[in-house]
C-alpha positions in Angstrom: 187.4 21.8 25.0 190.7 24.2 24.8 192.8 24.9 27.8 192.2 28.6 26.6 188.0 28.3 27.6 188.9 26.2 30.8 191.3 29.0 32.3 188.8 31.7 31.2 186.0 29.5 32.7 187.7 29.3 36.3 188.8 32.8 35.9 184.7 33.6 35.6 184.1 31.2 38.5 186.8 32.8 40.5 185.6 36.4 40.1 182.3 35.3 40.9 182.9 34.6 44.4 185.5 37.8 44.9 183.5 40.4 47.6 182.7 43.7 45.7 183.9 46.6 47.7 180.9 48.9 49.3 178.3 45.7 48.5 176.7 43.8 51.2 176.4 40.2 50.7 172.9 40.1 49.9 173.8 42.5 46.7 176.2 39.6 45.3 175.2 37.9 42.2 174.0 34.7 43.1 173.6 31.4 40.7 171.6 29.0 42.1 172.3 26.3 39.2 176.3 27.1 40.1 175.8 26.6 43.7 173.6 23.3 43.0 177.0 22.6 40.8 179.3 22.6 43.2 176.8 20.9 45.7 176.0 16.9 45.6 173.0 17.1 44.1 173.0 16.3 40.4 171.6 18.4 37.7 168.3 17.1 36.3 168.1 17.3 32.6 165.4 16.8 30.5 165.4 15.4 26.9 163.0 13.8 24.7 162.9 10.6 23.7 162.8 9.0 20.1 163.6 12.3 18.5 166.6 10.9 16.3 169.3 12.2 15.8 169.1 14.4 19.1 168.1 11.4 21.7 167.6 7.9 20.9 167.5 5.0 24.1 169.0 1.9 23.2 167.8 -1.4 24.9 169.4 -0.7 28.4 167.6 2.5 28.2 170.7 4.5 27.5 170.6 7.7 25.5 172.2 8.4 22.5 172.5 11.9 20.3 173.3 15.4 19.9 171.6 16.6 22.4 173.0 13.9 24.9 176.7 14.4 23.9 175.5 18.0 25.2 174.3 16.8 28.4 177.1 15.1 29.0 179.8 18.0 28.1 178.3 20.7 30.5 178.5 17.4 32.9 181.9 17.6 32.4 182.4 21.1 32.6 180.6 21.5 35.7 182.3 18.5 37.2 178.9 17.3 38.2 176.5 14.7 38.2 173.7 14.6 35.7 170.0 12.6 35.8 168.1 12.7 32.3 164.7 12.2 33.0 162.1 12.2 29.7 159.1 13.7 29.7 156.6 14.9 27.1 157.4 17.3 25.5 154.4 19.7 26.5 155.5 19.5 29.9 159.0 20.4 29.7 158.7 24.1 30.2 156.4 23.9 33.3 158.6 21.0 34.8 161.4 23.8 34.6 159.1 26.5 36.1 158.0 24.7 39.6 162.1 23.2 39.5 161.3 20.2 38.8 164.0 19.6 36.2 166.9 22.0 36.1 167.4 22.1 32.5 166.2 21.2 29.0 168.5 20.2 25.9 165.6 19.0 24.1 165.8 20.3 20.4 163.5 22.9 21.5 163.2 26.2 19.2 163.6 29.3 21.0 159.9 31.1 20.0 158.8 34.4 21.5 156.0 32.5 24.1 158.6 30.5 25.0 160.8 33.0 25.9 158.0 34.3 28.6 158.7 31.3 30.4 161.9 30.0 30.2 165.7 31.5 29.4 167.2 30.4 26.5 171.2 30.1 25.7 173.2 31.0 22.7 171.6 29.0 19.8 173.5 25.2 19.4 172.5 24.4 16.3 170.5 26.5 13.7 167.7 24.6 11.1 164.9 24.9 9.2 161.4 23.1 8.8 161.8 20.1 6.5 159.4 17.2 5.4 159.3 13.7 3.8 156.7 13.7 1.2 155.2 10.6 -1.1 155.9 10.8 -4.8 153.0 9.7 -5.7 151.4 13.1 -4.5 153.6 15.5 -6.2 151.3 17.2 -9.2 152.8 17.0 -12.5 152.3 20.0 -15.5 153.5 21.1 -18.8 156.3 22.7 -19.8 157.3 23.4 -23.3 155.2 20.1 -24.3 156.4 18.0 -21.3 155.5 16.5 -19.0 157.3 16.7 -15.3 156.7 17.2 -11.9 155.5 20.5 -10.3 158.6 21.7 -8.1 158.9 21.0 -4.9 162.1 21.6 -3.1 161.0 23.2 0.3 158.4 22.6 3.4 156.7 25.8 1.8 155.8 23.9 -1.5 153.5 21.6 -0.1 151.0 24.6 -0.3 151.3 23.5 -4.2 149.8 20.3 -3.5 145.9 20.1 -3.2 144.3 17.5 -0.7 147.8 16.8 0.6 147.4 15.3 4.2 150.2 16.0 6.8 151.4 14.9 10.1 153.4 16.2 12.8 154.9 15.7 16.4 152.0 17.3 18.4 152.6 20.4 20.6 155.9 21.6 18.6 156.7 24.3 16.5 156.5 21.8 13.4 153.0 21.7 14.6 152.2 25.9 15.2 154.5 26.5 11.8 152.5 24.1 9.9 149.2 26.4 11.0 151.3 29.4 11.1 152.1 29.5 7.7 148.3 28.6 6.0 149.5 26.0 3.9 145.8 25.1 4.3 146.6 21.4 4.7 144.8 18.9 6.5 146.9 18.0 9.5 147.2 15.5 11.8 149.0 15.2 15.0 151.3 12.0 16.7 152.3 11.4 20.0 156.0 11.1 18.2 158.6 11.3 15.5 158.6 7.4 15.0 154.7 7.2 15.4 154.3 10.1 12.5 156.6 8.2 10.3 154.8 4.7 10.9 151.6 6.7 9.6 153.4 8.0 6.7 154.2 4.0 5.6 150.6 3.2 6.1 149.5 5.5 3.6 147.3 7.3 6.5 149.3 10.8 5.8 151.3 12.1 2.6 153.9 14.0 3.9 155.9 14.0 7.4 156.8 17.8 8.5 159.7 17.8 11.6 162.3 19.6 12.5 165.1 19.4 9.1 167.7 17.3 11.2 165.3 14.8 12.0 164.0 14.7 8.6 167.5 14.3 7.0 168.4 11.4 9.4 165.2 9.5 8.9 166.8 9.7 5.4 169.7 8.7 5.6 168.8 5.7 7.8 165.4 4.1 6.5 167.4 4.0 3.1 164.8 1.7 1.3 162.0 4.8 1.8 163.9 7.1 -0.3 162.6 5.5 -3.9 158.9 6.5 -2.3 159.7 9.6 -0.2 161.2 12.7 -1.4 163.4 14.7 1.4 162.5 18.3 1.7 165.6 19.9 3.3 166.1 23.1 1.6 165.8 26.4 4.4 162.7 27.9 4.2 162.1 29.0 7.8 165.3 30.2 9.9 165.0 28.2 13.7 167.5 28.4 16.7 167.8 25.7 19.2 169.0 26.1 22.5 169.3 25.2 25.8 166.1 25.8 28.7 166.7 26.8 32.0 164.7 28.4 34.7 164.3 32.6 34.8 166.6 34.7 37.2 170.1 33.5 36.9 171.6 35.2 33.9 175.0 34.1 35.2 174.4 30.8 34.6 172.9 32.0 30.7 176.3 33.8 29.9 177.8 30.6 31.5 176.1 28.7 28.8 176.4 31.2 25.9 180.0 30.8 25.9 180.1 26.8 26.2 177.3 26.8 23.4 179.8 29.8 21.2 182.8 27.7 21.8 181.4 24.4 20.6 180.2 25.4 17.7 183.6 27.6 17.3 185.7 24.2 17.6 183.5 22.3 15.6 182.4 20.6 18.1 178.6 20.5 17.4 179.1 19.5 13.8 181.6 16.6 14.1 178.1 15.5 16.7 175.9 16.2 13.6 177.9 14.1 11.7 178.1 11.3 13.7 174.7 11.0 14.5 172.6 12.4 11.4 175.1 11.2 9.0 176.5 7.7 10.0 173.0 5.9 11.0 174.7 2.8 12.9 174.4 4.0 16.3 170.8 3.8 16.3 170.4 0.3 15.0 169.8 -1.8 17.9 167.0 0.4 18.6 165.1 1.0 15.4 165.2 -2.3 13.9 
């Protein structure tokens, strides 16, 4: 982080807590999450587990990922404590509601319904919808008296492939895309990333739709898959994730906007992408 956004971040701080001339004190802007900040009590922050490469738990239970090295930085910032706590994925946005969990860095897409329930930041890290798919499923054709295989580059061309049978992560917007867009697939839904991938080796689906950083990491690390399954990466859909926090502090959002703008700025959130989607040896011990 640059000693320029530190001294603009205690500048912000410090303004906050200046009295406003002609303003009693129950007109002040108030931040709850900076007051629990500057309190004992830790933030509580929610990620979700075996979603390579954002959060991965080793052995000891220790986290590992983008999303983690997040967690950790606004720890930082804040100069406060931080308590990950995992739950499904389903329940992270009422968990936030009722308070229960302060925040969620949990690769979660910023949709429209979400945005009735939670606030959102400054997108982290922008991606599209991605897939691995079985050879053996694409179609072939003719072209000018050859033979080859139909093309499919994108999540979109599945719809080229009849009877294909699909799996997702259940309850994301891999799962609501894959209806969305009426690829008119037969689809199945897993309790996880890993579990959807474990189908996909059994033969019981054909393809594997997630989220394209996840895709592209299962690629690079089950190396021996990628004679069997091709990786569908190219953009097709245009997807923002970002941080989750309780309604009704929008100093706290800008807060986060401009940690969220200066990492990626810096570089920051790539040299994380890079370490964690492209160089697969962290997450040995764990998926062995």
């Amino acid at each position: 982080m640059t000693r320029r956004f530190h001294l603009i971040l205690l500048l912000f701080l410090f303004l906050l807590l200046l009295p406003v001339p002609g303003k009693t004190e129950a007109q002040f802007i108030q931040s709850p999450y900076f007051a629990k900040a500057k309190s004992d009590e830790p933030l509580v922050i929610a990620l979700t587990n075996n979603t390579p490469p954002f959060c991965l738990r080793d052995e000891n239970g220790l986290p590992q990922g983008i999303d983690v090295e997040l967690a950790h930085r606004l720890g930082e910032i804040l100069n406060t404590d931080i308590v990950f706590v995992y739950p499904e994925f389903q329940e992270i946005f009422g968990l936030i509601e009722e308070g229960s969990v302060d925040l969620a860095i949990a690769n979660i897409v910023i949709t429209i319904e979400r945005s009735m329930r939670v606030s959102f930041s400054h997108s982290y890290m922008d991606i599209t919808q991605g897939a691995l798919l079985d050879r053996r499923f694409i179609p072939r054709e003719i072209v000018e008296g050859e033979v080859r295989d139909v093309s499919i580059k994108t999540y979109a061309d599945l719809a080229k492939i009849p009877g294909l049978v699909v799996g997702t992560w259940g309850n994301t917007s891999s799962e609501s895309l894959t209806k969305s867009f009426s690829l008119n697939l037969e689809h199945h839904s897993f309790d996880s990333i890993l579990d959807a991938r474990q189908a996909l080796l059994r033969g019981e689906i054909n393809a594997l739709l997630a989220d394209s950083p996840i895709i592209e990491f299962m690629s690079n690390y089950f190396e021996d898959d990628r004679k069997r399954f091709k990786t569908l990466i190219e953009p097709t859909t245009e997807e923002r994730l970002a941080i989750a926090v309780r309604m009704g502090d929008p100093t706290f959002v800008d807060f986060l906007n401009e940690v969220v703008d200066e990492l990626r700025a810096d570089g920051t959130v790539q040299r994380w992408a890079d370490q964690f989607i492209e160089e697969t040896a962290w997450a040995r011990e764990v998926l062995r």
